[in-house]
VOBA-1610 file (N, C-alpha, C; in pm, whole numbers, padded with zeros to 5 digits, always signed):
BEGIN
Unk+11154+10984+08794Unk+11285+10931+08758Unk+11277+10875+08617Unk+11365+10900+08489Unk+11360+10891+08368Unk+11404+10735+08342Unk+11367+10679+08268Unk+11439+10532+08197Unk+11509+10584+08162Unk+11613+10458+08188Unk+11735+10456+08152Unk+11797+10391+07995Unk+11823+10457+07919Unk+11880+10359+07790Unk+11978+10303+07815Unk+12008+10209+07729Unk+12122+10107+07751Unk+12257+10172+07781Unk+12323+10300+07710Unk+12415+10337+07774Unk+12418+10361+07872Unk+12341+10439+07928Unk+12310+10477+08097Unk+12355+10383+08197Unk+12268+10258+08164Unk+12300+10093+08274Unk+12478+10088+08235Unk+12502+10096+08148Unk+12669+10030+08135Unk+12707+10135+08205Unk+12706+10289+08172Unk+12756+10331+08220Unk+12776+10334+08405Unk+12640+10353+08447Unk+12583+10323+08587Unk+12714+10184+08627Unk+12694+10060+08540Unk+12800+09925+08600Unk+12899+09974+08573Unk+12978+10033+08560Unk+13098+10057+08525Unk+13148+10191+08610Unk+13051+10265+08648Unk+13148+10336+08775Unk+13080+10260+08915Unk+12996+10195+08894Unk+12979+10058+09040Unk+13088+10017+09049Unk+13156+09963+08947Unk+13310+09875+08950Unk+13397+09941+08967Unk+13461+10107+08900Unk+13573+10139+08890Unk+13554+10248+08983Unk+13483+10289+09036Unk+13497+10395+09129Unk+13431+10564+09093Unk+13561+10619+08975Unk+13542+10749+08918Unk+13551+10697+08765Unk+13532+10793+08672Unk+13597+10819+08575Unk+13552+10905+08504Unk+13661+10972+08418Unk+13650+11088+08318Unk+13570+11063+08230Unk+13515+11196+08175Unk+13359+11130+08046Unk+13485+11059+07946Unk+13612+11086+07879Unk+13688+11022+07816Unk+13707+10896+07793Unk+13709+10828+07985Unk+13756+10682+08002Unk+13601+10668+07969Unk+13480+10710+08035Unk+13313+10637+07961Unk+13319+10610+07854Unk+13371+10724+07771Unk+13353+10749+07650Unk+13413+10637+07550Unk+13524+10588+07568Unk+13617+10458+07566Unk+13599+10319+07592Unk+13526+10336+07709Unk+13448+10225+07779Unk+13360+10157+07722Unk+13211+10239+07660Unk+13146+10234+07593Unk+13165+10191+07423Unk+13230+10285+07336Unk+13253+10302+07224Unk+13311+10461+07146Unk+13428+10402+07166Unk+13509+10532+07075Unk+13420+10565+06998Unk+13345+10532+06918Unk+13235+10560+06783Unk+13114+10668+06860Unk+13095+10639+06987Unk+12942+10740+07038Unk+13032+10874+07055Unk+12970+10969+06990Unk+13029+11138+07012Unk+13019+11160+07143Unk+13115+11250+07172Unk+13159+11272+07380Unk+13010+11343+07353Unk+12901+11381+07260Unk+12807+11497+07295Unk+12720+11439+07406Unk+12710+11274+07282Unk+12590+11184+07349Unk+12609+11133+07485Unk+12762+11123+07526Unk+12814+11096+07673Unk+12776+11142+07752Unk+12805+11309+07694Unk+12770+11417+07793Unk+12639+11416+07827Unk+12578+11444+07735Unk+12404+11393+07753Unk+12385+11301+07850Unk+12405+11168+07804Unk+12390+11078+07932Unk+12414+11086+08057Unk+12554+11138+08095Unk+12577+11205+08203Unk+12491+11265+08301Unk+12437+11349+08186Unk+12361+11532+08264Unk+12204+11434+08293Unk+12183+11330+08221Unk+12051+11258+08245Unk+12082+11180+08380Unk+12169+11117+08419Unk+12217+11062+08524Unk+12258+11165+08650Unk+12308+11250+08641Unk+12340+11372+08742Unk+12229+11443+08826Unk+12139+11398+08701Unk+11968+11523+08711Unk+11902+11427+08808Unk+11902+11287+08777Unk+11875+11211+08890Unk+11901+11126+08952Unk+12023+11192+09035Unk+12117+11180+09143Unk+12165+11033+09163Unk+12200+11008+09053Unk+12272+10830+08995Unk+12371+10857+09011Unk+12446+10957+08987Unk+12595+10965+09025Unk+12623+11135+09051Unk+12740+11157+09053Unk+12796+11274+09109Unk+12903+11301+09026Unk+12919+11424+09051Unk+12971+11536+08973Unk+13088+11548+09060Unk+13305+11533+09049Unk+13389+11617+09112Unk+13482+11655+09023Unk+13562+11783+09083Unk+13695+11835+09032Unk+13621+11948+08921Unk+13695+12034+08864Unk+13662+12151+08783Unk+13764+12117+08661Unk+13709+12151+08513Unk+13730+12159+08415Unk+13785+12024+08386Unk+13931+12029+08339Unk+13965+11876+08268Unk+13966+11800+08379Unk+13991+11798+08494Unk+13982+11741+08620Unk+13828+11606+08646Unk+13718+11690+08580Unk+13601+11640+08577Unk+13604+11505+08607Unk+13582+11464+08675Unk+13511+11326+08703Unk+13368+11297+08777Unk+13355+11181+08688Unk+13203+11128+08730Unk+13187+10999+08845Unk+13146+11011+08964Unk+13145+10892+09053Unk+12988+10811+09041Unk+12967+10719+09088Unk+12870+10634+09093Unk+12803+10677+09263Unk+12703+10756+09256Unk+12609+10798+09409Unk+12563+10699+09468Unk+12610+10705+09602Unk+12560+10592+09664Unk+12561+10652+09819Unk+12370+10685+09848Unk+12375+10757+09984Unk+12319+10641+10063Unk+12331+10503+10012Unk+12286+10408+10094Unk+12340+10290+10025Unk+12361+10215+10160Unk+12423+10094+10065Unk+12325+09971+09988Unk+12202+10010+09981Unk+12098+09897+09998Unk+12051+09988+09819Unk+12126+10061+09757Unk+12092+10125+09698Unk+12244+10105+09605Unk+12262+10052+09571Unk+12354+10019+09475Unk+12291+09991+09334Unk+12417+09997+09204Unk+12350+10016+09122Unk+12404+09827+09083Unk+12270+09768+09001Unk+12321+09641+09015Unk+12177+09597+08829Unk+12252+09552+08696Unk+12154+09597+08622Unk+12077+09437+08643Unk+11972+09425+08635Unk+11886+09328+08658Unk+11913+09215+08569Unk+11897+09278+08373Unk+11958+09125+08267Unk+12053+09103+08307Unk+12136+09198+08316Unk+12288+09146+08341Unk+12277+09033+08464Unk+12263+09083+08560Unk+12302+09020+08684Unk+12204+08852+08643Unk+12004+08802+08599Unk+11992+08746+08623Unk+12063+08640+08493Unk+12137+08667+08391Unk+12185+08601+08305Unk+12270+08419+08363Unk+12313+08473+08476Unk+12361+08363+08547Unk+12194+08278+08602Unk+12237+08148+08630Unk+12134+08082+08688Unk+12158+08048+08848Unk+12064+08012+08921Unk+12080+08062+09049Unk+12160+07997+09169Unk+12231+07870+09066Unk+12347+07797+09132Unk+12474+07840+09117Unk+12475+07998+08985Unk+12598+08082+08978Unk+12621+08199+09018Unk+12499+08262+09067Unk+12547+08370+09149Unk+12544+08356+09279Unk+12632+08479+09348Unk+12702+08470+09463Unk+12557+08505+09568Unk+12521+08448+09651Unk+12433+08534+09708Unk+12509+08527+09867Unk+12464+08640+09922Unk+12487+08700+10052Unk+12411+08596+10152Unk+12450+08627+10263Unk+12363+08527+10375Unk+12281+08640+10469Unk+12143+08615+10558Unk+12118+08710+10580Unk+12179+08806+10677Unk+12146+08927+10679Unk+12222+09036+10760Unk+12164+09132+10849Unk+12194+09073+10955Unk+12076+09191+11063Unk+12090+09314+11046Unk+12237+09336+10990Unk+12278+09527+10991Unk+12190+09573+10869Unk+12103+09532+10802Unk+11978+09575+10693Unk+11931+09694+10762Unk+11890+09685+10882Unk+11807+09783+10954Unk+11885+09880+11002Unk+12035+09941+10972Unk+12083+10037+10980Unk+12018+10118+10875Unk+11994+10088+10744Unk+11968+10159+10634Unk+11888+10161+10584Unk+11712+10131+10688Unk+11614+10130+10619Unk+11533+10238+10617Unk+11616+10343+10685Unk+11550+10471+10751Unk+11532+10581+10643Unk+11672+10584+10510Unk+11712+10613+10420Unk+11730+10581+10273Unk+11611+10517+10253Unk+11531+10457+10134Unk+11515+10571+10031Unk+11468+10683+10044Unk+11420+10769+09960Unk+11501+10912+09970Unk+11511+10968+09859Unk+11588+11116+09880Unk+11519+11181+09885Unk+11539+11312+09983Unk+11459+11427+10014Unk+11365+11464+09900Unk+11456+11447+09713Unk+11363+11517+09645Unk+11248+11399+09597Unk+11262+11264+09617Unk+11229+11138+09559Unk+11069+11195+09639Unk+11125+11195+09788Unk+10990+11197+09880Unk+10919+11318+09819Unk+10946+11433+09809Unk+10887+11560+09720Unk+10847+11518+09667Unk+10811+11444+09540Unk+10779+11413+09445Unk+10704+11323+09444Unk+10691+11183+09568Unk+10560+11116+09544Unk+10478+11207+09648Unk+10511+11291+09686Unk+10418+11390+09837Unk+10338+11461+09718Unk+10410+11542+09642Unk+10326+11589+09521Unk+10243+11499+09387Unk+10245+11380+09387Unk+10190+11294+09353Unk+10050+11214+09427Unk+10086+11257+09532Unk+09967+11206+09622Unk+09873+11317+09667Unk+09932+11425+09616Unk+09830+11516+09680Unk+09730+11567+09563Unk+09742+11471+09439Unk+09637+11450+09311Unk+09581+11366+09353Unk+09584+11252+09438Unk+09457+11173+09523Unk+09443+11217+09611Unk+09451+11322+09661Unk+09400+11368+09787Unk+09278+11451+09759Unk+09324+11541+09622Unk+09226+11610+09571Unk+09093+11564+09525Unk+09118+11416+09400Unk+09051+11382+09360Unk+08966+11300+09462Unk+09020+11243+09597Unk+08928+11198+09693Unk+08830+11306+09750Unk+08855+11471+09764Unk+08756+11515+09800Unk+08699+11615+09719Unk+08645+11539+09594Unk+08579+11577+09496Unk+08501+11501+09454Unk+08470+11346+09526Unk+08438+11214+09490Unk+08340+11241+09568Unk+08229+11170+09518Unk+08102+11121+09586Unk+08126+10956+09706Unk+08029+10940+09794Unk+08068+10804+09814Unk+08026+10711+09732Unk+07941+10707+09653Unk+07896+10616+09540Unk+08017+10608+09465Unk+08082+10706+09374Unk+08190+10683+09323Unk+08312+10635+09383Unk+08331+10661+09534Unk+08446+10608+09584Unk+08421+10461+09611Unk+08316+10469+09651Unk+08247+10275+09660Unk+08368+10170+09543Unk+08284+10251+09431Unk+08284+10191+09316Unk+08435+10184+09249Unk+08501+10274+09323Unk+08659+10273+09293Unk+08709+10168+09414Unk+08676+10176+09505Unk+08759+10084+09590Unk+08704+09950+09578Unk+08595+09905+09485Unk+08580+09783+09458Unk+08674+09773+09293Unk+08693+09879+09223Unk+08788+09854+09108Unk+08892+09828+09130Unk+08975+09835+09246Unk+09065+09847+09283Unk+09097+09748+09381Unk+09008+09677+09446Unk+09008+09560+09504Unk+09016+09440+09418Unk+08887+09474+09325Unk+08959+09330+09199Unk+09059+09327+09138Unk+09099+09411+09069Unk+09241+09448+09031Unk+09315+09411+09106Unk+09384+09447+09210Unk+09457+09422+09279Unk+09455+09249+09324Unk+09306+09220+09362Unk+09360+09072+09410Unk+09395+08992+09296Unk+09324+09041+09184Unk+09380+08949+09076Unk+09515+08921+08990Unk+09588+09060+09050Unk+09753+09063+09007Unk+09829+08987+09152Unk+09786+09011+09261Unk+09851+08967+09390Unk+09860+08826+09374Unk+09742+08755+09323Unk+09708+08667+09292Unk+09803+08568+09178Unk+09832+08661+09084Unk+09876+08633+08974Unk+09991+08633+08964Unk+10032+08714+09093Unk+10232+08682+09116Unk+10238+08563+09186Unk+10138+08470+09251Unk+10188+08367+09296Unk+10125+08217+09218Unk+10081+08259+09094Unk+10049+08151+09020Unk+09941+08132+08984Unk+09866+08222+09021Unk+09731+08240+09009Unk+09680+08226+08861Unk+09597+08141+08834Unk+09594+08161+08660Unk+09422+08230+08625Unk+09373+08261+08746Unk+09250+08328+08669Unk+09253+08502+08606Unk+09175+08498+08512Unk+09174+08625+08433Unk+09129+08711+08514Unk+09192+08866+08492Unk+09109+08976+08554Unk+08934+08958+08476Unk+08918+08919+08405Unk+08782+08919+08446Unk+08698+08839+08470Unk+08732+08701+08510Unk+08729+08596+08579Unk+08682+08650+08734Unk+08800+08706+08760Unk+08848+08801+08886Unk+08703+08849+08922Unk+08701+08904+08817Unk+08584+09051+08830Unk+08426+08966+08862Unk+08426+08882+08751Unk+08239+08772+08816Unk+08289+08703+08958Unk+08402+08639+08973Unk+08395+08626+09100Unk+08409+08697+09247Unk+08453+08801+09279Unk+08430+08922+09374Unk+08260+08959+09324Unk+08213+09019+09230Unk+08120+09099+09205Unk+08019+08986+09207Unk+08013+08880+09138Unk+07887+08782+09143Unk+07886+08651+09195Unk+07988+08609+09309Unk+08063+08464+09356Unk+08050+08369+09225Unk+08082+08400+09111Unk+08097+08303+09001Unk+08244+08238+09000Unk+08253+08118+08993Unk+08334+08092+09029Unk+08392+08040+08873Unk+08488+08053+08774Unk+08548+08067+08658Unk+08585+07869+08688Unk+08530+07802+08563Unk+08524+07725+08583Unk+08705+07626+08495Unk+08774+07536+08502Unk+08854+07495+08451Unk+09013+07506+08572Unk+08981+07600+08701Unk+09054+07641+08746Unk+09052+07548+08932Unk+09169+07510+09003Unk+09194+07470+09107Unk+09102+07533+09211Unk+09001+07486+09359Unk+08952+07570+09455Unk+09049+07681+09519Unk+09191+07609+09551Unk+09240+07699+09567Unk+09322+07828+09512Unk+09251+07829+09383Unk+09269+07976+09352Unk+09187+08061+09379Unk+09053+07974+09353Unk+08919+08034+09389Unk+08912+08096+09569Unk+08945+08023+09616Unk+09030+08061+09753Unk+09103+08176+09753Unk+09196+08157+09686Unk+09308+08279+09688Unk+09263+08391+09656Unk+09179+08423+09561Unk+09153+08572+09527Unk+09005+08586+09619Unk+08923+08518+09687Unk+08834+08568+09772Unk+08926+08616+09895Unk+09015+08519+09900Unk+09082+08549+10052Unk+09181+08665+10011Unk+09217+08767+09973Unk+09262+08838+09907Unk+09141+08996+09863Unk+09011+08942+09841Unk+08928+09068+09857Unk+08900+09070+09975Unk+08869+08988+10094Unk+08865+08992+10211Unk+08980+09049+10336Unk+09095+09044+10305Unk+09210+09129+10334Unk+09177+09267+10246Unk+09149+09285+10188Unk+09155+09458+10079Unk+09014+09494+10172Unk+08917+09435+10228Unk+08811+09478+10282Unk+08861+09520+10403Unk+08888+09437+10462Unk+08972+09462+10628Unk+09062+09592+10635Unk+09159+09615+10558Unk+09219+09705+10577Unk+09141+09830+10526Unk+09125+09852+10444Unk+09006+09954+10424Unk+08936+09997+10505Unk+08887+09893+10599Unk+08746+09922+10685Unk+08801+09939+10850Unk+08987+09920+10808Unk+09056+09935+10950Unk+09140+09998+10954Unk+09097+10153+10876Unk+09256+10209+10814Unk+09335+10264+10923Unk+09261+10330+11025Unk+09339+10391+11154Unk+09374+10260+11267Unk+09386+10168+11235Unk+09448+10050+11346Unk+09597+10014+11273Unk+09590+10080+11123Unk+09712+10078+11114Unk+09820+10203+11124Unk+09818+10297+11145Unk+09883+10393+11188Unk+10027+10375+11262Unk+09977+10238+11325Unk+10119+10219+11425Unk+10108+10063+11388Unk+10205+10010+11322Unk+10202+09880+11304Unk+10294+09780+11375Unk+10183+09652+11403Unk+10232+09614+11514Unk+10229+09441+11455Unk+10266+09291+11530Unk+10278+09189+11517Unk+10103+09122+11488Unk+10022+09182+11572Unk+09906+09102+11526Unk+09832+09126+11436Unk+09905+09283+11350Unk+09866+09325+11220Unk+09887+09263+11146Unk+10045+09200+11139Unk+10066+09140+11047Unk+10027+08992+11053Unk+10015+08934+11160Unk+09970+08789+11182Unk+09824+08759+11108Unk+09753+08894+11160Unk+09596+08926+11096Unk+09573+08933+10956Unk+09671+09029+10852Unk+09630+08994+10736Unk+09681+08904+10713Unk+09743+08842+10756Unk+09813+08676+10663Unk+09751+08596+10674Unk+09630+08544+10793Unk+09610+08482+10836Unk+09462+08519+10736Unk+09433+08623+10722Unk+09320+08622+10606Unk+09351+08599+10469Unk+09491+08618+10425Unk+09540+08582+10259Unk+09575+08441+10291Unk+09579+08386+10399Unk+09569+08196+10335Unk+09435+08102+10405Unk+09359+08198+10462Unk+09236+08086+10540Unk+09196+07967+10414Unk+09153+07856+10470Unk+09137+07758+10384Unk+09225+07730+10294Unk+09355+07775+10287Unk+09476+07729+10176Unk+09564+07653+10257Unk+09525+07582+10355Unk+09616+07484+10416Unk+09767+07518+10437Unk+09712+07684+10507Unk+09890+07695+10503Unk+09882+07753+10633Unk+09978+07746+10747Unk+10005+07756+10905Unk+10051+07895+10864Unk+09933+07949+11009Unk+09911+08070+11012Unk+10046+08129+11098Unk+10127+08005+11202Unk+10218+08089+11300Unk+10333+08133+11242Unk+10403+08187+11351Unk+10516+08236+11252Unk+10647+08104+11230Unk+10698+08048+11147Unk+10703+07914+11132Unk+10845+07913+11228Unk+10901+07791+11248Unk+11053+07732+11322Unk+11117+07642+11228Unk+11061+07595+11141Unk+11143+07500+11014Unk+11170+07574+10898Unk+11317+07514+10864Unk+11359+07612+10706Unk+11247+07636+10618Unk+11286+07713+10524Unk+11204+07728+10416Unk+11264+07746+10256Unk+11261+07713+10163Unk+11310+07713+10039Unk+11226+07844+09974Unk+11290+07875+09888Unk+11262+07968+09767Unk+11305+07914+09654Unk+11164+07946+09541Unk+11201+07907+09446Unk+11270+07995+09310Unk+11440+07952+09290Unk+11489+08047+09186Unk+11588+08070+09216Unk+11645+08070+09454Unk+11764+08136+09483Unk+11827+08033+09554Unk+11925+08042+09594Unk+12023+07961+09679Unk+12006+08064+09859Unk+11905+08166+09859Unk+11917+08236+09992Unk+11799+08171+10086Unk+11871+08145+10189Unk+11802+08084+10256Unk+11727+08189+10401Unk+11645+08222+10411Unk+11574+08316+10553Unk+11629+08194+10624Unk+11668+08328+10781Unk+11672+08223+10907Unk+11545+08117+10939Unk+11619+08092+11029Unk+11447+07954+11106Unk+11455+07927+11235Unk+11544+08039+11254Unk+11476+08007+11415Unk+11369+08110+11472Unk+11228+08061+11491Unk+11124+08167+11525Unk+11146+08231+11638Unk+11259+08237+11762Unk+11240+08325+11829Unk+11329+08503+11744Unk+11386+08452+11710Unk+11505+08543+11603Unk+11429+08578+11499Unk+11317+08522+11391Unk+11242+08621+11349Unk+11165+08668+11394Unk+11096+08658+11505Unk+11055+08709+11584Unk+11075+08865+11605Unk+11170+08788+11701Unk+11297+08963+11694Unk+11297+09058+11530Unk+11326+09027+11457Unk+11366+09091+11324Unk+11186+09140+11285Unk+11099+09051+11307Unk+11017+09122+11273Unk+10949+09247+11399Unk+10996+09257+11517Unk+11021+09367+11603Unk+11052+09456+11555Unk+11188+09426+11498Unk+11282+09534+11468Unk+11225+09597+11300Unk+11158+09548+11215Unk+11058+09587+11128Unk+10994+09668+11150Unk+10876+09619+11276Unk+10816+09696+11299Unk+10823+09831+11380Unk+10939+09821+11439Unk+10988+09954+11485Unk+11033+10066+11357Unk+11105+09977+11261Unk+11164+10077+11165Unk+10994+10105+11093Unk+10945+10050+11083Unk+10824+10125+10987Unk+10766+10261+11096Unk+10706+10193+11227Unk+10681+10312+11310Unk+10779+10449+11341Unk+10904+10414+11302Unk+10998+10524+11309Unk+11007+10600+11232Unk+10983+10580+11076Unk+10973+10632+10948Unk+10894+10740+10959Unk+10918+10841+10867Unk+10822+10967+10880Unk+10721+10981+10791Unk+10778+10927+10678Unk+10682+10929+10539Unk+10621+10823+10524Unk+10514+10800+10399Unk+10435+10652+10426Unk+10478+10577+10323Unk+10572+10651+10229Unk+10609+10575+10174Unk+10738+10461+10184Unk+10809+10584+10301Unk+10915+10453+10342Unk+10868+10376+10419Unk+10758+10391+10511Unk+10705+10242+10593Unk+10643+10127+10539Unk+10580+10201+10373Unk+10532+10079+10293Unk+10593+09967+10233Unk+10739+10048+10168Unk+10844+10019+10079Unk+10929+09890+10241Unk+10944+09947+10299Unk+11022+09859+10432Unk+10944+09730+10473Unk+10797+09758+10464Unk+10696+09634+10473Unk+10728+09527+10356Unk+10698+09586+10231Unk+10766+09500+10143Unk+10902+09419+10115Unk+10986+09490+10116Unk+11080+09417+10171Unk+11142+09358+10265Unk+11101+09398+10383Unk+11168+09350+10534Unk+11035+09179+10511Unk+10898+09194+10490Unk+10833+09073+10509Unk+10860+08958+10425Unk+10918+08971+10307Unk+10982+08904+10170Unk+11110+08869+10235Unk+11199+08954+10271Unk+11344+08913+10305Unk+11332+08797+10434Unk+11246+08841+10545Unk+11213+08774+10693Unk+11134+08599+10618Unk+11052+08626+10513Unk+10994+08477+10486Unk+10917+08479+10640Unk+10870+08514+10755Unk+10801+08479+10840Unk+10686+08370+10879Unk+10639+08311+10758Unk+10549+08286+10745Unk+10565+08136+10688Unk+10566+08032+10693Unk+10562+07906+10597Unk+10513+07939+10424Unk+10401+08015+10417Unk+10394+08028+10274Unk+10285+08202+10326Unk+10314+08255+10164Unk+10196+08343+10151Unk+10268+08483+10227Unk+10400+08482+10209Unk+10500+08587+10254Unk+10464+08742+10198Unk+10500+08722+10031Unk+10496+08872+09931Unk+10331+08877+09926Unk+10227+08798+09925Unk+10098+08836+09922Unk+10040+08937+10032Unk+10103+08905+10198Unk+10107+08959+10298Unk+10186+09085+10280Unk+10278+09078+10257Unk+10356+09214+10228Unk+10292+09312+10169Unk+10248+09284+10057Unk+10224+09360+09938Unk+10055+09449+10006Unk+09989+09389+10090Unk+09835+09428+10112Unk+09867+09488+10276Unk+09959+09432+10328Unk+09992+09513+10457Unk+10105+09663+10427Unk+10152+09659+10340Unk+10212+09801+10249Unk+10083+09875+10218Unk+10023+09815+10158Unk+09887+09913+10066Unk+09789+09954+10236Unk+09797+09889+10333Unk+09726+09927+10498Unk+09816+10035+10566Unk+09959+10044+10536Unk+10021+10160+10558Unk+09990+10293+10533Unk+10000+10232+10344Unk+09948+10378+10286Unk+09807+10434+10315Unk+09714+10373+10325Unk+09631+10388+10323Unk+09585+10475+10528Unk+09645+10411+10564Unk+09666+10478+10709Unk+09750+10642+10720Unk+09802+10618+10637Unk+09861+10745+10637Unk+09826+10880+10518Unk+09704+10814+10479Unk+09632+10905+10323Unk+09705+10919+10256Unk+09747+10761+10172Unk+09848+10766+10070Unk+09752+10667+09991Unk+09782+10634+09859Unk+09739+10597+09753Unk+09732+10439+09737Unk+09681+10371+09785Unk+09734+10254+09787Unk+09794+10191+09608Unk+09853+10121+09608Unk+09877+10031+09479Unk+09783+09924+09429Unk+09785+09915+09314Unk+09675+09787+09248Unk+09820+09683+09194Unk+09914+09721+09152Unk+10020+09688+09057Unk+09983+09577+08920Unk+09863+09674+08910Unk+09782+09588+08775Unk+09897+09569+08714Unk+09976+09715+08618Unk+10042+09696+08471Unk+10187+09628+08530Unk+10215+09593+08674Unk+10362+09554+08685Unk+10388+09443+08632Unk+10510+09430+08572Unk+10550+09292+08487Unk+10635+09248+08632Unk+10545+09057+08559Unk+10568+08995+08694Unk+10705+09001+08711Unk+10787+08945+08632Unk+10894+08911+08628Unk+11031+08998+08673Unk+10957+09126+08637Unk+11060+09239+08728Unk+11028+09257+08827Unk+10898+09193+08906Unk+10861+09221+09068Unk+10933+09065+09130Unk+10983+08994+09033Unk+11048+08867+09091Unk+11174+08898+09128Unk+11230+08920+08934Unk+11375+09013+08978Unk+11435+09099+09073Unk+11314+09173+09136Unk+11341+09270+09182Unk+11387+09219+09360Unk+11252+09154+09397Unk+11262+09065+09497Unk+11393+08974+09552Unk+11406+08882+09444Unk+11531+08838+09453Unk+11651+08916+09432Unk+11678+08993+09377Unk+11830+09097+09424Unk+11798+09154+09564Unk+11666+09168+09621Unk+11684+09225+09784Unk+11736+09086+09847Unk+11671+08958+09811Unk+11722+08851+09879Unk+11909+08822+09905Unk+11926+08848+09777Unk+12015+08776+09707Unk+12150+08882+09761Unk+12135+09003+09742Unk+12218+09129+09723Unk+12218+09216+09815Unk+12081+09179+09924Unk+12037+09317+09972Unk+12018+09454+09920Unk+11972+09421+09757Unk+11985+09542+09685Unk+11846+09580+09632Unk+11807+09689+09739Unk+11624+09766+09741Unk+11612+09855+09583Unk+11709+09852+09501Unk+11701+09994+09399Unk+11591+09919+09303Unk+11566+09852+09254Unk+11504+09803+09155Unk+11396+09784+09204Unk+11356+09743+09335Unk+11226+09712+09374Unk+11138+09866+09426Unk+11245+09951+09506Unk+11211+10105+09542Unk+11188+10138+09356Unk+11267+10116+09266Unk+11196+10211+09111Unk+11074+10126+09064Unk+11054+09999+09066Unk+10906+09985+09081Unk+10808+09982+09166Unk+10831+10028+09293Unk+10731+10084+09377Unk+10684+10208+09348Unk+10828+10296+09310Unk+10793+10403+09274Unk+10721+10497+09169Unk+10678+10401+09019Unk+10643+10361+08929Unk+10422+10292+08920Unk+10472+10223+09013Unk+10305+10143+09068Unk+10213+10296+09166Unk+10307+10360+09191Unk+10275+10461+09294Unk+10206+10568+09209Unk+10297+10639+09126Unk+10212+10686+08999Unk+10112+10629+08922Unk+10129+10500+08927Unk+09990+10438+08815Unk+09937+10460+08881Unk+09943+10404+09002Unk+09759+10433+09057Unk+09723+10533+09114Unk+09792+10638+09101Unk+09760+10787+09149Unk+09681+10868+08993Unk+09752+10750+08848Unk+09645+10789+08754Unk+09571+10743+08693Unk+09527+10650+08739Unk+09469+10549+08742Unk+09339+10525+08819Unk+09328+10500+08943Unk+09253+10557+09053Unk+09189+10622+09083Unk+09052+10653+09171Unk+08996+10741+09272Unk+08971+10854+09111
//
């Protein structure tokens, strides 16, 4: 899927809002001054991947805004976080989420990471085990040290790296960070070393890695019954634990229902972020019980070394906020390729 230049996003918000319109009214919309060529262009870049739709013949032409899911709206990220988080509108939560989690990806989207993964499939059986060793420990530090690093974590990847590889512990820094990224290679070990127990994912999977990404971080392993705050939104997750309970049922049914591994990963991530299940240590759990999916299903797991934090925040919060998966599905989809070249 191509970046988008700035006309593209206006254009994209602007048939979100108005429905249809002629390349004329874009064209207007935008700036009388851009030639209808460059419109058109933009257009045919947007059409090619299936952002909007094409109706009517000749002057008739109109362009609609595609929308084969509603969790898939087009919504532009500056724009929207420009407000601060006591001015935008946010939604309350919505059990009907799980009508539309089945339909995350388009037939050709899935083509395309299926043919993406089948360059780690290759390169896995062309690998020695010495070399695969040595990749799934590159890939374990990496990874805990960004997982790490989305929740405040201030040690360096190569901080990271003497402590996994030599228990050096990087000195100037809190125990419990030092905590956090051991407890964090110790989940990347587990799932690795338990890849077929995840195949069918179930409640004590997920209780299990969480309960290894906070040991010794003084944080309650059950699934909690008192509110919980977020920091940034006005959305509040339910609190009553028999009801997430339920929702995380109904999670785990939609991941086991899914056909591909990438929609059961992508649904882990967001259904465990949106649910908050947990008193703390929610997206850390998510993010390493996604990568136990893929990995169950001989898919690629993610490191999300190069992801910028701040669009995995953004992204997060519009699912909270909006129920809106598009920004977080284009950087999943994005992390999916890095480490398919990256990797193994």
């Amino acid at each position: 899927m191509q970046q988008l230049n700035e006309r593209q996003q206006k254009i994209l918000g602007f048939l979100s809002e108005k429905g249809s319109a002629s390349s004329s009214q874009i064209t207007a919309f935008l700036d009388n001054d851009i030639s209808r060529f460059t419109v058109l262009r933009d257009l045919d870049g947007l059409l090619k991947d299936k952002r909007i739709k094409k109706t009517g013949k000749g002057r008739s032409v109109k362009y609609e805004f595609f929308l084969p899911n509603r969790l898939l709206s087009y919504i532009n990220p500056d724009e929207y976080f420009k407000k601060g988080p006591d001015e935008r509108r946010v939604l309350p939560f919505d059990a009907e989420i799980f009508d539309y989690l089945l339909e995350l990806f388009s037939s050709e989207e899935i083509d395309d990471l299926n043919r993406i993964n089948s360059i780690y499939i290759e390169k896995l059986g062309r690998m020695s085990d010495a070399g695969l060793k040595k990749e799934i420990e590159r890939l374990t530090i990496e990874l805990s040290w960004k997982s790490s690093r989305m929740e405040g974590n201030t040690y360096s990847l190569i901080d990271t790296e003497m402590l996994i590889k030599e228990r050096i512990e990087a000195k100037g820094h809190k125990k419990e960070e030092t905590i956090m990224i051991l407890n964090h290679k110790n989940a990347i070990d587990y799932i690795f070393n338990n890849k077929n127990d995840f195949k069918e994912l179930s409640l004590f999977q997920i209780e299990k890695v969480h309960e290894l990404l906070t040991r010794g971080l003084n944080i309650d392993s059950a699934i909690r019954s008192e509110s919980v705050g977020i920091t940034g939104t006005r959305y509040r997750p339910i609190n009553d634990k028999i009801k997430i309970i339920g929702f995380l049922n109904k999670t785990i049914d939609a991941v086991n229902s899914s056909k591909n591994p990438f929609a059961k990963a992508l649904i882990v991530i967001l259904m465990i972020s949106y649910l908050q299940p947990f008193s703390d240590g929610n997206k850390r759990t998510a993010r390493i019980l996604a990568n136990a999916v893929l990995l169950a299903n001989n898919a690629c797991p993610l490191s999300y070394r190069n992801i910028d934090e701040a669009d995995y925040k953004k992204a997060t919060l519009l699912f909270y906020e909006q129920n809106n998966a598009r920004f977080l599905k284009e950087l999943f989809m994005d992390q999916f390729k890095f480490a398919v070249d990256n990797y193994f």
